[in-house]
ZAZAVEX-173407 format. One record per residue (C-alpha): residue number from 1; y, x, z. Coordinates in Angstrom, 1 decimal. Layout:
<sites>
+------+--------+--------+--------+
: resi :  north :   east :     up :
+------+--------+--------+--------+
:  NUM :      Y :      X :      Z :
...
+------+--------+--------+--------+
</sites>
This chain:
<sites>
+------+--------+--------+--------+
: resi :  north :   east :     up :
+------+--------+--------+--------+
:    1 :   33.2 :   67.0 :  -23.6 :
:    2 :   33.4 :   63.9 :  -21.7 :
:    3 :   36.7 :   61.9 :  -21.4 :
:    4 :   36.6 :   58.6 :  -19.3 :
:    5 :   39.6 :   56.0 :  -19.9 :
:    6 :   41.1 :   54.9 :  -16.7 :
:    7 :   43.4 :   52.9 :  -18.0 :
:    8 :   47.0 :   54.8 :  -16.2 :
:    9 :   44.7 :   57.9 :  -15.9 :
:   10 :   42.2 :   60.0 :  -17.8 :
:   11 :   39.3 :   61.9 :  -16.0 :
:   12 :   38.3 :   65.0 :  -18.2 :
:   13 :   36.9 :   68.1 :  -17.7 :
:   14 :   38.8 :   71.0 :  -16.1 :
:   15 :   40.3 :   73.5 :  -18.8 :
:   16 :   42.2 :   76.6 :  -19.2 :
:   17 :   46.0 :   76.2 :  -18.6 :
:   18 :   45.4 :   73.3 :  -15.6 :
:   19 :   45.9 :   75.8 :  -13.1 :
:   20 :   49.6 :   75.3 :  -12.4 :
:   21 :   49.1 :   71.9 :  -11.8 :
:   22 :   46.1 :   71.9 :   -9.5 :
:   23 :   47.9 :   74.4 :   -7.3 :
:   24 :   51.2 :   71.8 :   -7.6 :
:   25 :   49.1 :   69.3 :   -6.1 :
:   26 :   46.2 :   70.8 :   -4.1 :
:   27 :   48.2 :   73.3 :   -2.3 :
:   28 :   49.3 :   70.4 :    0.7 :
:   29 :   48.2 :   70.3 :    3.9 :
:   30 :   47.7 :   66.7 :    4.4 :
:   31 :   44.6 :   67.0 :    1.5 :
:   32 :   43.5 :   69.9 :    2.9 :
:   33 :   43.1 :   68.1 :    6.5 :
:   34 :   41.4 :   65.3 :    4.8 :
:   35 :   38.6 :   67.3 :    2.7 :
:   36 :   35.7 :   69.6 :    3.9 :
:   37 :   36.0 :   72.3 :    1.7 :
:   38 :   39.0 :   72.8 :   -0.1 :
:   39 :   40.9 :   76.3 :    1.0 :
:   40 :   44.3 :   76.2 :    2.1 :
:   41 :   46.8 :   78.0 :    1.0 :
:   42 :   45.8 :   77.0 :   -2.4 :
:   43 :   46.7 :   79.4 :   -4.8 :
:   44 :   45.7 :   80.3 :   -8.4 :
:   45 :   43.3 :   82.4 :   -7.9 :
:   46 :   41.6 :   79.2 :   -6.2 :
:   47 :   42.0 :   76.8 :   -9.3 :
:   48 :   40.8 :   79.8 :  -11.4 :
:   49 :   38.0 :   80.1 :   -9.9 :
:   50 :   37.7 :   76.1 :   -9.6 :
:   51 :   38.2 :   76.0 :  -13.5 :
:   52 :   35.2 :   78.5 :  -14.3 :
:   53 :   32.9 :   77.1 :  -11.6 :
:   54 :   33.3 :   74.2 :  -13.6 :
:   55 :   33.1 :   75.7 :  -17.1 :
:   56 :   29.8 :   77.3 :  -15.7 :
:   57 :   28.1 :   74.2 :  -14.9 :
:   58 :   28.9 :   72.3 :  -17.9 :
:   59 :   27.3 :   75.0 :  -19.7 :
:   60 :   24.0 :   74.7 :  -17.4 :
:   61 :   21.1 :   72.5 :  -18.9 :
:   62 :   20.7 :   70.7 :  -15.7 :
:   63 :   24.5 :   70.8 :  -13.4 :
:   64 :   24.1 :   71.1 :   -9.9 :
:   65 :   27.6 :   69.2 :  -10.5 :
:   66 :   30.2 :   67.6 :  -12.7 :
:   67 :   33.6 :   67.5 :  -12.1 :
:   68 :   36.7 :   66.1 :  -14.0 :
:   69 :   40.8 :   66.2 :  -13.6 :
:   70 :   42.5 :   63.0 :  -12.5 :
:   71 :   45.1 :   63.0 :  -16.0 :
:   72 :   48.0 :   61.3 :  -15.8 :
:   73 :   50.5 :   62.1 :  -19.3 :
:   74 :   48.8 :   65.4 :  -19.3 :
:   75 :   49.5 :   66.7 :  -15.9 :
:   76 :   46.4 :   67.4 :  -14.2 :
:   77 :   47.2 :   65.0 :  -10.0 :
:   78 :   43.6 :   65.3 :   -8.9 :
:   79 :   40.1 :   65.6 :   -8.9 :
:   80 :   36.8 :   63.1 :   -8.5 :
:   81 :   33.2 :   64.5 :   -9.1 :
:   82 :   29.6 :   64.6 :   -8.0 :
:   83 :   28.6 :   67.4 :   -5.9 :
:   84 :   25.1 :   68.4 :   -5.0 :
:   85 :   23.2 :   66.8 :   -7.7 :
:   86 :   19.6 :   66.7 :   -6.6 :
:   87 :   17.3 :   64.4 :   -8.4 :
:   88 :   18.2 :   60.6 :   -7.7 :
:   89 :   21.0 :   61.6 :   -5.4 :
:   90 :   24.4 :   63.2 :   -5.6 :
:   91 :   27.8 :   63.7 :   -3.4 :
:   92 :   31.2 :   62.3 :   -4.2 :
:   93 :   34.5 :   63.9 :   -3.7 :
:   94 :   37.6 :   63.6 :   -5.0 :
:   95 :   41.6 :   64.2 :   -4.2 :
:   96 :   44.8 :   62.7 :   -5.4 :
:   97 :   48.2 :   64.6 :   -5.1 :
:   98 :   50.7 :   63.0 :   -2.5 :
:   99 :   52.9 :   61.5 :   -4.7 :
:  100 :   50.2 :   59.1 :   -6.5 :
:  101 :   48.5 :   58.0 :   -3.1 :
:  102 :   48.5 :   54.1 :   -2.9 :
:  103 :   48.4 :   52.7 :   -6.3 :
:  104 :   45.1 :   52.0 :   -6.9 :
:  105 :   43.8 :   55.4 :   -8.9 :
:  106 :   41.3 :   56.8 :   -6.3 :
:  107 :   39.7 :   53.6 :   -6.2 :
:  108 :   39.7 :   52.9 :  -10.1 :
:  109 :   38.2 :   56.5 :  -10.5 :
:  110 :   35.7 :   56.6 :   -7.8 :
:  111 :   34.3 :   53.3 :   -9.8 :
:  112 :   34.1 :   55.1 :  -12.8 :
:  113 :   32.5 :   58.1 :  -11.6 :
:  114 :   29.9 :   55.9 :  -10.0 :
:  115 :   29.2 :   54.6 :  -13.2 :
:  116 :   29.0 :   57.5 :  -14.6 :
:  117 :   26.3 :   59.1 :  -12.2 :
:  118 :   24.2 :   55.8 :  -12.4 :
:  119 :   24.7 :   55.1 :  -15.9 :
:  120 :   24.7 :   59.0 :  -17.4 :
:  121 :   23.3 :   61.2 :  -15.5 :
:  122 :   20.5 :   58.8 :  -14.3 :
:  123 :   21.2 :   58.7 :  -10.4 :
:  124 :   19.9 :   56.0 :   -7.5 :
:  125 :   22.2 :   57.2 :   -4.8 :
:  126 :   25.3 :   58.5 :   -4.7 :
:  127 :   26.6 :   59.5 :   -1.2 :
:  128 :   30.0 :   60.2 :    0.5 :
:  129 :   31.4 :   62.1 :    3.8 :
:  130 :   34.5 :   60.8 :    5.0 :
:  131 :   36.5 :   61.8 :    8.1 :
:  132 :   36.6 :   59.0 :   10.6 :
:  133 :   40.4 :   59.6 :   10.2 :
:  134 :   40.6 :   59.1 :    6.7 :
:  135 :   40.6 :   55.4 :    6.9 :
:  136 :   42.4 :   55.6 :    3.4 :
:  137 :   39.5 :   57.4 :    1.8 :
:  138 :   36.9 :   54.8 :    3.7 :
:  139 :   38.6 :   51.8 :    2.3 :
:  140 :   38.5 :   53.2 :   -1.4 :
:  141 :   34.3 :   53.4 :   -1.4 :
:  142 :   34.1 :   50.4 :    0.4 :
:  143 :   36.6 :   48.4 :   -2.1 :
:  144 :   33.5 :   50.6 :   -4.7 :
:  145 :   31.0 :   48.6 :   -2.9 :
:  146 :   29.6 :   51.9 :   -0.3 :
:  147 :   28.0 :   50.7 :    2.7 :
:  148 :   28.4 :   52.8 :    5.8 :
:  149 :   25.3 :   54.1 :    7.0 :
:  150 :   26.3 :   55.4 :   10.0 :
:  151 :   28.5 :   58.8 :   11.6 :
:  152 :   27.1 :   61.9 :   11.6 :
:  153 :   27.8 :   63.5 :   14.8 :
:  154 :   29.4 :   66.9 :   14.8 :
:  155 :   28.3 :   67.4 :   10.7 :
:  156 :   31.5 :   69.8 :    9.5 :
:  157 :   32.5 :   72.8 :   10.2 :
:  158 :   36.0 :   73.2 :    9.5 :
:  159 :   38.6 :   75.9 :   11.0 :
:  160 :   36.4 :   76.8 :   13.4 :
:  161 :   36.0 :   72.8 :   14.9 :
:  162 :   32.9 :   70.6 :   14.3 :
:  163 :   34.0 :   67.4 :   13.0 :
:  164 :   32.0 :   63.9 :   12.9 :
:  165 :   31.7 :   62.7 :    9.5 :
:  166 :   30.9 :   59.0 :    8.0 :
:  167 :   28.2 :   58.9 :    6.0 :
:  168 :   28.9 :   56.2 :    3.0 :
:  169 :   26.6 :   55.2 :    0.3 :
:  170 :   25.6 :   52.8 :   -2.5 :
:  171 :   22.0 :   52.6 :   -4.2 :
:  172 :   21.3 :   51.4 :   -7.6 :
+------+--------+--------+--------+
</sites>
């Protein structure tokens, strides 16, 4: 199992028992505004079924994606991964409970995932989609060195609304 030192923070792979906190953390309506596809109310059953989607892939020979807890003193306060592994390319995504926003850990983490999918798992592009309201999120992968490429008009679907999204990159 991988384990990445982030200095104040761990990222590790999901396991059994981090189910309480996920749901302590995800379940907030300001992260579920700011991501495409995370389900709110989040309840157990979500980070159940988050925890053995993840189990799954790590079992698979070649992961569609990899995903790891944001630790801080064991509690389980977020999550960063890559999504949609395809060849050279992959999607980033990641959350941070409320109380942690601001000090520097998205930004710290999203640099060591990036490593991680350029150094480990061998990618050329990794990608991100950002709300244009989620200046917060944009000035984390551009303090990573993304480049916007441009806004994708009307690209999420989300409660029934179709949403713009910023496309961000970087290339290796």
């Amino acid at each position: 199992m991988v384990e990445i030192d982030g200095g104040r923070f761990v990222l590790r792979h999901f396991r059994k028992g981090d189910e309480l906190d996920i749901v302590k953390h995800a379940n907030n309506t300001k992260i579920y505004r700011a991501t495409i596809a995370m389900p709110y109310p989040y309840d157990a059953s979500d980070a159940l079924e988050w925890i053995e989607q993840n189990r799954a892939e790590a079992r698979r020979k070649v992961p569609g994606m990899v995903s790891f807890a944001i630790d801080i003193d064991g509690e389980v306060v977020g999550c960063i991964g890559l999504s949609d592994i395809e060849g050279h390319k992959a999607a980033v995504g990641y959350w941070l409970a409320e109380p942690h926003w601001g000090q520097g850990i998205v930004t710290r983490a999203v640099k060591l995932i990036s490593r991680y999918g350029f150094e480990e798992v061998g990618l050329r592009r990794i990608y991100a989609h950002v709300f244009p309201f989620n200046r917060a999120s944009a000035r984390v992968l551009e303090k990573n060195a993304y480049k916007l490429e441009g806004r994708l008009r009307k690209e999420a679907e989300k409660d029934g609304k179709l949403y713009d999204m910023l496309l961000y990159a970087k290339v290796r």
